[in-house]
C-alpha positions, 0 to 999 in steps of 0.5 A: 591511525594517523594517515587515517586521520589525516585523510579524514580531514582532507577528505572532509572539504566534500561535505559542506558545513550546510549540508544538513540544513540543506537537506532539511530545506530539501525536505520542505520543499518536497512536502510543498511539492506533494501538497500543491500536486495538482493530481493528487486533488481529489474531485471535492478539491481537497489534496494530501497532506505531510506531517512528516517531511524527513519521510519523503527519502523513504517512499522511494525505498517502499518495497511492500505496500500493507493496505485496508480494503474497507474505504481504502480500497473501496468507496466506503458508500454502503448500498443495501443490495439483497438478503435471505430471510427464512431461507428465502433469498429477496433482490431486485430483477437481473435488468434493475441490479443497479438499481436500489434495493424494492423491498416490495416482495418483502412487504408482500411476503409479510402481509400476505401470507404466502410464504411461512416466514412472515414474522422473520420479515418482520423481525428481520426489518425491525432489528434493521432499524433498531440495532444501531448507534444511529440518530435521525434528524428530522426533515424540514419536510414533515412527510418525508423520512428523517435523515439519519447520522450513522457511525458506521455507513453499514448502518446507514444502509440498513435504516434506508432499507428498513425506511422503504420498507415501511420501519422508519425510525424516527426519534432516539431518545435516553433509554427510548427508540421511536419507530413508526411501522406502517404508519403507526407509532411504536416506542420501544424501551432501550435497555442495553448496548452491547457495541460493536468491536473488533475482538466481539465482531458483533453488536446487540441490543436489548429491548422492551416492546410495547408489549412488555416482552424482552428481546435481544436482536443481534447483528454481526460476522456469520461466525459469531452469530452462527456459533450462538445459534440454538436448534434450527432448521437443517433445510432452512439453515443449509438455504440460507448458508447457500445464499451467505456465500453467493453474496460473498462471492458477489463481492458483497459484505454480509451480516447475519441477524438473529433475536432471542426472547429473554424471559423476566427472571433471566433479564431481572438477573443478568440486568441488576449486574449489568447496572452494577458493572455500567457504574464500576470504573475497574475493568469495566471493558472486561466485564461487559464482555464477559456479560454479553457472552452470558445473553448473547446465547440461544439466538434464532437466525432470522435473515442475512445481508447483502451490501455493496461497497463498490471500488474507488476510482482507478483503484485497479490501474493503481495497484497493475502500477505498483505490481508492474514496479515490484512493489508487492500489495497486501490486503488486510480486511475483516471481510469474508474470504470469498468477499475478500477473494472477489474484490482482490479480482476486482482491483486486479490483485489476483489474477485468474492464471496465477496459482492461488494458495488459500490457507483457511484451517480450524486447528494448529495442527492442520495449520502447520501441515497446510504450510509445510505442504505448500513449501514442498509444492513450491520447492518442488516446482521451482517457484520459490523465487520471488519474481513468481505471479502467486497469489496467498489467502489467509483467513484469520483463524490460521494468523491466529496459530502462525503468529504465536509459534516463531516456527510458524511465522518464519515458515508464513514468511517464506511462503509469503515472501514468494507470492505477488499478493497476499490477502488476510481476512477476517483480521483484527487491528491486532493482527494487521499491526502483528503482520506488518511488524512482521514483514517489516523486520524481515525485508529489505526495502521501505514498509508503507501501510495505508487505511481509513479507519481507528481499526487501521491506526495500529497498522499504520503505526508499526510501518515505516510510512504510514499514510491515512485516507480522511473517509468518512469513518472519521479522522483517527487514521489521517491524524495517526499517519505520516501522510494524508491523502483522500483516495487509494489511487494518490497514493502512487503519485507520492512515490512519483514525486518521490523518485522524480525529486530524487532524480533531480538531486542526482543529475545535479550531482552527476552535473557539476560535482561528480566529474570534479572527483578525480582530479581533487582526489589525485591532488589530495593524495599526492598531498599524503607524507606517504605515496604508496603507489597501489592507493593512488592508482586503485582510488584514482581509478575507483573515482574515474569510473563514479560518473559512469557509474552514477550515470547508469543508476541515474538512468536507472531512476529516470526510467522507473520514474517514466514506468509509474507514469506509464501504460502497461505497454511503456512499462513493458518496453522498459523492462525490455529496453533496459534489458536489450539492445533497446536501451538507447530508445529511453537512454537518449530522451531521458538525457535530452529532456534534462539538457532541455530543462538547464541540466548538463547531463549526458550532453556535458559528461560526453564532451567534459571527462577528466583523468589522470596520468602520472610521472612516477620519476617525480610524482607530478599529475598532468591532466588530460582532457581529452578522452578517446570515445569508441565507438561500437562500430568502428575501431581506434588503435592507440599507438605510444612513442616518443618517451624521454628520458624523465617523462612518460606522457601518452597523448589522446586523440580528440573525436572531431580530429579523426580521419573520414575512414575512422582509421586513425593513429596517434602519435605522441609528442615527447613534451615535459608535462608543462608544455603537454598543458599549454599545447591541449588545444594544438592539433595532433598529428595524425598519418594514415594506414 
């Protein structure tokens, strides 16, 4: 115990007493270095932000990224595209795509007659532009459409196509919704807003029309709505299923619409508790769910969606950059599976060659089968490393079911963990946190979460690194997280700036500190009461070979850094290079732009090594500072004589005193260890074969 305090206290003069405070001020200056990145300013001139600067270590430790799709993958800039009504399918002509959404046919179908869904249309359009949280503000223009102020861009959308479409909405006042249809004025009474969540994935509202009828239109997930449906058409239900999954396939997000007609006694009813529960400050949540699950019932399917939601700029080359680096990407969304499929296509998540396993069942039991099956199926295949290009879809039903059962979750892990991407959808906020806390506690390696939304702040929360993207869905996600950033694809650039700053410290460390190793911990041993020889020679040794082994790693570092910056073609060249004989072709340009910036890397280690030799008659150290360099090419044969009586000493040759044919032998002086370190720099004598 003594010898142990002893070389604690020894050993202690390697840390400095401003160690710490260095550290913090390291910290600091790399969140300055990530807030004034040039490359991570987006076109609108706003850059990212730090909140948490002891965090910066860890984004070079990031293993798994958990991200959300909506605004974070995407642009979150809703375009109306296409619907089916009635089982009648309406989007613009092949050549005009990308144009915006002619409701012309639409129009024509209403007013004319011509096909048996005009009052769906008209429906259809009305629940566009009254089925929202919206407020327009009118233009300074009066014959021009207001501009609306949605919370959500869907909504946005939807009110645009409703405009273009003759349903304009034009006021919102308390308990009052103002349309004007056609150029005539409509006022509808508001009655109720059941507003949409995460858990109800729907939202409805409640109305009275000029008329005096009551009515509940109702948007949201085809799930929700189709479960509620009363008896309808087989032919037009199958239609319009048919044209909800091409829109899904197309990569689209959909929503289902449908009305129902309340009659007075019912709404009398349902509408005095409703009141009573708006007013009661217990449970009040609890209870309104409980009350739009009594009226939302019955519905009549009128018409389905189609918006698109296009992907942010360089969102693919940023995820090929992560996969490239093994950093494995999971997709967390409350879309489609068929939506969620298309745009994990899009951002060259999946991959057309690698095997796809979908797990999308209705029951526990075929969950736990669906599992068990594809355990077998990699096992028996021999795919279950975790260097294989597979690809994992989970719908949220299944999460459902896997995360109560700790069997379950510990079978989705293993599978999980063997695939290159994972896509959940249909997820809540719950499940995204559920997830992440789950990979999070069983892997090796730094967790970092990144989304837009409030639905996401739970997620961002439970990882390690939370970064938050400011969209436009508000603020909640970049107060809630570790970092702010404005796109998807800055994203890769923290973790740039991470492992450049990271190689910075290591090459100084290796510069100046590291080759002083041996020769401090030489001394300090001999400065031990007790010389045990077996701890001397293994720590002497152990410390010689730290500068090579730091060396390598900071090659290591300094040639991953260069892969994220990149082609596909560099990084392949990197992984083959560190690999193979074409090491030397990042070995050699790495070190010589460090000695180009003031850094004595690989130039300084060449020349400057240091090592020990040991008398063991008197136990006194003779440094030598010279060490043999070998070449791969050539051989160099050391020859030992010339011992005396009380010293043993073997002498080096140095590389610029070899013969021109490379066959050299060395003879060595018997000196006393005095002489053998004042006479280091006279010449040694050589003979030749």
């Amino acid at each position: 115990m003594s010898i142990f305090l002893q070389c604690l206290v020894l050993f202690s003069g390697f840390i400095p007493i401003s160690l710490y405070v260095t550290l913090e001020m390291v910290q600091i200056v790399q969140g300055m270095f990530i807030h004034k990145d040039e490359k991570m300013v987006d076109q609108n001139g706003r850059g990212p932000d730090v909140k948490m600067f002891s965090l910066n270590s860890e984004l070079g430790n990031v293993k798994y990224v958990m991200s959300d799709k909506t605004g974070t993958l995407t642009q979150n800039c809703m375009r109306f595209r296409m619907c089916s009504v009635g089982g009648v399918k309406y989007a613009n002509r092949k050549t005009r795509r990308d144009k915006e959404f002619s409701p012309r046919k639409l129009i024509n179908h209403m007013t004319n007659g011509e096909m048996n869904n005009a009052e769906q249309i008209k429906e259809f359009l009305i629940a566009c532009a009254l089925c929202h949280t919206a407020s327009p503000e009118k233009n300074s223009n009066a014959d021009e459409r207001p501009f609306f102020h949605a919370t959500s861009p869907d909504e946005h959308a939807l009110l645009d196509m409703a405009a273009n479409a003759g349903f304009v909405f034009t006021k919102r006042a308390p308990g009052k919704c103002v349309l004007n249809v056609m150029g005539r004025k409509l006022e509808y009474d508001l009655l109720a807003v059941l507003e949409f969540d995460s858990i109800r994935k729907r939202m409805s509202v409640i109305v009275r029309e000029p008329s005096g009828k009551y009515k509940l239109y109702i948007k949201g997930a085809d799930q929700k709505i189709f479960e509620r449906l009363q008896k309808v058409s087989q032919k037009e239900m199958k239609r319009t299923a048919g044209h909800l999954q091409q829109f899904a396939i197309g990569g689209y997000r959909t929503l289902c619409f449908a009305v129902r007609t309340i009659d007075n006694a019912t709404f009398a009813n349902w509408y005095r508790v409703y009141l009573a529960t708006i007013n009661d400050t217990s449970n009040r949540k609890e209870k309104l769910a409980q009350l739009a699950e009594e009226i939302e019932r019955d519905l009549t399917l009128i018409g389905v969606s189609a918006i698109e939601d296009r992907l942010q700029k360089d969102v693919p080359e940023t995820v090929a950059r992560l996969l490239s680096a093994d950093i494995r990407v999971w997709v967390l969304t409350g879309d489609k599976l068929e939506t969620a499929v298309n745009i994990g296509n899009s951002c060259r998540l999946l991959s057309v060659r690698a095997p796809m396993m979908v797990l999308s069942t209705n029951t526990e039991r075929d969950t736990r089968m669906q599992l068990r099956k594809y355990l077998q199926m990699l096992g028996k295949q021999g795919l279950a490393r975790r260097d294989q290009h597979i690809s994992l879809i989970v719908d949220a039903t299944c999460l459902d079911y896997i995360l109560v059962s700790e069997r379950e979750r510990d079978n989705f892990l293993r599978l999980a963990l063997c695939c290159s991407a994972v896509i959940c959808c249909r997820c809540t906020p719950i499940q995204k946190a559920a997830i992440t806390r789950l990979v999070k506690a069983n892997v090796s390696g730094a967790v970092l979460a990144i989304g837009d939304g409030a639905n996401d702040v739970a997620m961002l929360q439970e990882a390690d690194v939370g970064v938050g993207i400011s969209g436009q869905e508000g603020m909640q996600a970049a107060l809630a997280s570790d970092y702010t950033i404005t796109q998807f694809s800055v994203g890769i650039g923290l973790a740039s700036v991470s492992l450049l700053l990271l190689s910075m410290i290591v090459n100084t460390w290796i510069s100046f500190y590291i080759p002083l190793l041996p020769r401090h911990v030489g001394g300090m041993l001999y400065m031990l009461p007790i010389k045990p020889l077996f701890l001397v020679v293994v720590l002497v040794d152990v410390a010689t070979l730290l500068p090579d082994i730091a060396l390598k790693v900071n090659i290591f570092l300094s040639s991953f850094r260069r892969s994220l910056r990149a082609d596909m073609q560099d990084a392949m060249l990197w992984q083959e290079g560190f690999r193979g004989p074409n090491f030397n072709l990042l070995y050699q340009p790495i070190f010589k732009i460090c000695d180009i910036v003031g850094l004595k890397t690989y130039g300084g280690l060449e020349s400057n090594r240091y090592g020990f030799a040991f008398a063991q008659d008197d136990g006194q150290a003779v440094t030598q500072m010279d060490l043999l360099q070998g070449c791969s090419d050539s051989t160099a044969t050391i020859r030992t004589a010339g011992i005396e009586e009380s010293h043993e000493q073997i002498s080096f040759v140095k590389p610029n005193e070899r013969s021109v044919d490379d066959r050299t032998v060395v003879s060595s002086v018997s000196k006393s260890p005095q002489q053998v370190v004042d006479s280091s720099n006279a010449p040694v004598s050589q003979e030749s074969k």
